[in-house]
C-alpha positions in Angstrom: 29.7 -6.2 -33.3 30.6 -3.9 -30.4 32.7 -6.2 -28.2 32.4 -4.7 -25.2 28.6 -4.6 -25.2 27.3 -7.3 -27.6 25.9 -5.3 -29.5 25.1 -5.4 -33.2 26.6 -3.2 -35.4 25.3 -5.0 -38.2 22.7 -2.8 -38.1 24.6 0.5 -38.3 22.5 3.2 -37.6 24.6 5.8 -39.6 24.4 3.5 -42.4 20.6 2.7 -42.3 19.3 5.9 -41.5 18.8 6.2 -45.7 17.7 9.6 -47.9 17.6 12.4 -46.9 13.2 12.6 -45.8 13.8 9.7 -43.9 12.8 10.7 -40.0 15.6 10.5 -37.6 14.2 8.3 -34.9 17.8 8.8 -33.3 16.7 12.3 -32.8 15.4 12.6 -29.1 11.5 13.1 -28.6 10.9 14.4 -25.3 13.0 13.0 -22.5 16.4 12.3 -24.2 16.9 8.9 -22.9 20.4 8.9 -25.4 21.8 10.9 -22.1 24.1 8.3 -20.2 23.0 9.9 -16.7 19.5 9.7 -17.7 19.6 6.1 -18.7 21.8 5.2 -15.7 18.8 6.4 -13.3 16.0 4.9 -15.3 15.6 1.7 -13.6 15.6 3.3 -10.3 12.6 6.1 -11.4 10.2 3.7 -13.5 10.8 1.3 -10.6 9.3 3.7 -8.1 5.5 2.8 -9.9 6.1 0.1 -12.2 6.5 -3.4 -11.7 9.0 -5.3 -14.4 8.0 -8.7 -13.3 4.5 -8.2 -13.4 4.4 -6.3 -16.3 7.0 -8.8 -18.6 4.5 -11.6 -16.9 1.6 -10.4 -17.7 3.1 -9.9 -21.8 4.4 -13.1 -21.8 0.5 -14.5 -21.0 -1.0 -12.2 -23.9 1.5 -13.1 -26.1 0.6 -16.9 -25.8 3.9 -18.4 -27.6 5.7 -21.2 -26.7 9.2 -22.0 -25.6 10.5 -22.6 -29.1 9.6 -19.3 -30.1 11.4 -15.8 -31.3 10.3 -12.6 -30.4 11.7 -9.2 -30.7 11.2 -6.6 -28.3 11.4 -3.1 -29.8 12.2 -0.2 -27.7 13.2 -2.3 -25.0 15.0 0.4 -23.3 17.0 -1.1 -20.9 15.6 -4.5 -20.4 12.8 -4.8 -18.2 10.9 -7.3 -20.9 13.4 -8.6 -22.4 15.1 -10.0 -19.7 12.6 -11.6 -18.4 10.8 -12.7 -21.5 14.7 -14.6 -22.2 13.5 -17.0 -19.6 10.6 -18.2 -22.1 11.3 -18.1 -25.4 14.1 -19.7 -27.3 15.8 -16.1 -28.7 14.6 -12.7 -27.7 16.0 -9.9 -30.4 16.3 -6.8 -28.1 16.3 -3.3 -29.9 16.5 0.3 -29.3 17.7 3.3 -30.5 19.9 4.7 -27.3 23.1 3.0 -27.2 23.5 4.1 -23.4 20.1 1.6 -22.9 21.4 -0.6 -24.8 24.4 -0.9 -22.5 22.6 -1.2 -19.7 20.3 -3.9 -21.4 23.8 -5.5 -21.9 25.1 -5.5 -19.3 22.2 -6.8 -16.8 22.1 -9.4 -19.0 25.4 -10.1 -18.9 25.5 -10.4 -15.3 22.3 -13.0 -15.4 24.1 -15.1 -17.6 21.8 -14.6 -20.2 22.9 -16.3 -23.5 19.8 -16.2 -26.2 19.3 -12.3 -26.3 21.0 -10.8 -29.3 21.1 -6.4 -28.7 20.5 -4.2 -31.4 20.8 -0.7 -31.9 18.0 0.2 -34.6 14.4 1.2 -33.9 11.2 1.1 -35.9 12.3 2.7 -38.9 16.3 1.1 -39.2 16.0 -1.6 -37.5 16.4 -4.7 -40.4 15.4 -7.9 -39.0 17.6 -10.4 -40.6 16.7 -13.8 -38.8 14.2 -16.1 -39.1 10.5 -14.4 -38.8 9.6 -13.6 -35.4 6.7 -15.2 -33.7 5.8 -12.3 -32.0 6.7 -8.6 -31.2 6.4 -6.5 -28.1 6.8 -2.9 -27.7 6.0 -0.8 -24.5 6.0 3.1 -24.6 8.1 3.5 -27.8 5.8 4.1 -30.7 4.6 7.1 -29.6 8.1 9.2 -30.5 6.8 9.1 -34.0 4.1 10.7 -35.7 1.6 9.3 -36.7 2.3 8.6 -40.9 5.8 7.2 -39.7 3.8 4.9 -37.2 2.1 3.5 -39.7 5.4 2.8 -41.5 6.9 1.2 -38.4 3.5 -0.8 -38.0 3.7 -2.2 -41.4 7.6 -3.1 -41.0 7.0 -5.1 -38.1 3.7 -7.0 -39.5 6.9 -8.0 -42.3 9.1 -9.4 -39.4 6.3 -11.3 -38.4 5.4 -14.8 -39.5 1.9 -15.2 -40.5 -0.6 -14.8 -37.6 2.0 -13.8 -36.0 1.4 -11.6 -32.7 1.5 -8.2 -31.5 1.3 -6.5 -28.2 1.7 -2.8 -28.0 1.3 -1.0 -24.8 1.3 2.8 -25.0 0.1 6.5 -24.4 -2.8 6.5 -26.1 -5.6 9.3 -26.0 -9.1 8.0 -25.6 -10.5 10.6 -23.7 -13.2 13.3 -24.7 -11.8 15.9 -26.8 -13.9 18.5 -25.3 -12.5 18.0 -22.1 -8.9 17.8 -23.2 -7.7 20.5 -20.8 -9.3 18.8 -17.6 -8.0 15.7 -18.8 -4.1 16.6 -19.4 -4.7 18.1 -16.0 -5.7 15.1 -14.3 -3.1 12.6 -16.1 -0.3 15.1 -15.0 -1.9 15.2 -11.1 -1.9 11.4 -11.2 1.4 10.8 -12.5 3.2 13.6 -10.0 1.4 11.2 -7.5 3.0 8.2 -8.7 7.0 10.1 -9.6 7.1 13.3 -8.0 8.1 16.2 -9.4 9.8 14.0 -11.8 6.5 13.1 -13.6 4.8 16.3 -13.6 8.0 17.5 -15.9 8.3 14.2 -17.9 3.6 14.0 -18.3 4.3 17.8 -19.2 7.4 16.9 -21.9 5.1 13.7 -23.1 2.5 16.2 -23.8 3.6 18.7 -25.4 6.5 17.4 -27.3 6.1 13.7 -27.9 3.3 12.2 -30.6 0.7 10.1 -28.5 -2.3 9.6 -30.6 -6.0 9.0 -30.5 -7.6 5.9 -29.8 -9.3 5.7 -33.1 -6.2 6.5 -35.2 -4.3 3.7 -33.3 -6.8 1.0 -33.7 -6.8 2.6 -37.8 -3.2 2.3 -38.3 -3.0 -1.1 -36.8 -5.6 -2.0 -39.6 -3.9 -0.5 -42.2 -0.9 -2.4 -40.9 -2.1 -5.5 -41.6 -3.1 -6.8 -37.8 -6.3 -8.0 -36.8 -6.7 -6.3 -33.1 -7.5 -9.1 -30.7 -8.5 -7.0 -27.3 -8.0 -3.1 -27.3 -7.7 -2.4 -23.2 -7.9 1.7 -22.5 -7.5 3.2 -18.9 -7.6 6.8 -17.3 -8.5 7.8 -20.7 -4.3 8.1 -21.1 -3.0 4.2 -21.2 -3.9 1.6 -23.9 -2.7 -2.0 -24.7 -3.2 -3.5 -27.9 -2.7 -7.4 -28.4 -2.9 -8.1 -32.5 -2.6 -10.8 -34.5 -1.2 -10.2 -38.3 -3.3 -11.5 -40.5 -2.6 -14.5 -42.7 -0.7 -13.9 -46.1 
């Protein structure tokens, strides 16, 4: 364990990262949020237009488990579910593949007082979840730095760290718009979010775009399928933004 951080270094990413085809979710997609400076300013940017509280509430309602309950949150950057979700649920397993959000994650928790959160540096394809199986899983803009036959991968290894009918929410970029008016709509999504970040967004919606691997709507809900979840509601806005809330189905 890194002693400074709490860390786990159980889970080794050097060690785990396996052969040699294995995809290196290390690897930055798109905004390389490994960068200390980056990570540092995060909260500050995303804060601008998003809402932690409200959003971790509103996760915590769809997820519907009690107090007694485990739930991992994977790709939790640098906190803003996890530390809130700590409040409700008896041990929250907080993962990511940045070690500079990680810290950050750490430390804010740290200075909370914040005792059942155990940190882990892994992601969806590393990350081993040795404890007990979780009761649910929550993961908000992080799948989408894989493509889409590694997605289903990291789908099916989280339906194993869940218990039976266990649950899902996944919140992400998610394409649901008309292909035939792609252009207008890539347009519109990058107007809307300079609206909401500034300059900022235009270059981070532009990055997403073109470099990251958001998929379609009817892929998502097919991988998610093939996962073994049944999807409970599927939620799409501004053609762009989807939430999923799955349940895996009994074994």
């Amino acid at each position: 364990m890194d002693t400074e951080h709490g860390i786990h270094d159980a889970d080794n990413l050097e060690a785990a990262r396996g052969p040699g085809w294995l995809y290196d979710e290390t690897r930055p997609c798109g905004v390389n949020y490994n960068n200390a400076l980056l990570a540092r300013h995060y909260d500050s940017h995303h804060q601008s237009f998003r809402d932690y509280r409200k959003e971790a509430e509103d996760i915590v309602a769809r997820l519907d488990v009690g107090p007694s309950a485990t739930v991992i949150d994977m790709g939790c950057g640098t906190g803003a579910f996890a530390l809130h979700a700590a409040g409700h649920y008896r041990t929250v397993h907080a993962v990511d593949v940045s070690p500079a959000m990680l810290r950050r994650a750490q430390r804010k928790a740290d200075k909370m007082g914040l005792k059942n959160i155990e940190f882990h540096r892994g992601g969806f394809l590393t990350y081993e979840h040795r404890a007990e199986p979780a009761d649910a899983i929550s993961t908000v803009f992080a799948l989408h730095h894989l493509p889409d036959f590694w997605k289903l991968v990291a789908l099916r290894r989280l339906a194993w760290m869940l218990r039976p009918n266990g649950r899902l929410f996944l919140f992400d970029v998610v394409f649901s718009f008309d292909i035939g008016e792609y252009e207008q709509s890539i347009e519109r999504f990058i107007g809307k979010t300079r609206e909401q970040m500034g300059e900022n967004g235009r270059d981070e919606s532009e990055t997403h775009v073109r470099e990251e691997y958001s998929t379609c709507d009817w892929i998502m809900e097919g991988l998610l399928e093939k996962a073994g979840f049944s999807i409970q509601t599927a939620d799409y806005r501004d053609g762009f933004l989807a939430s999923h809330l799955c349940m895996k189905r009994g074994q």
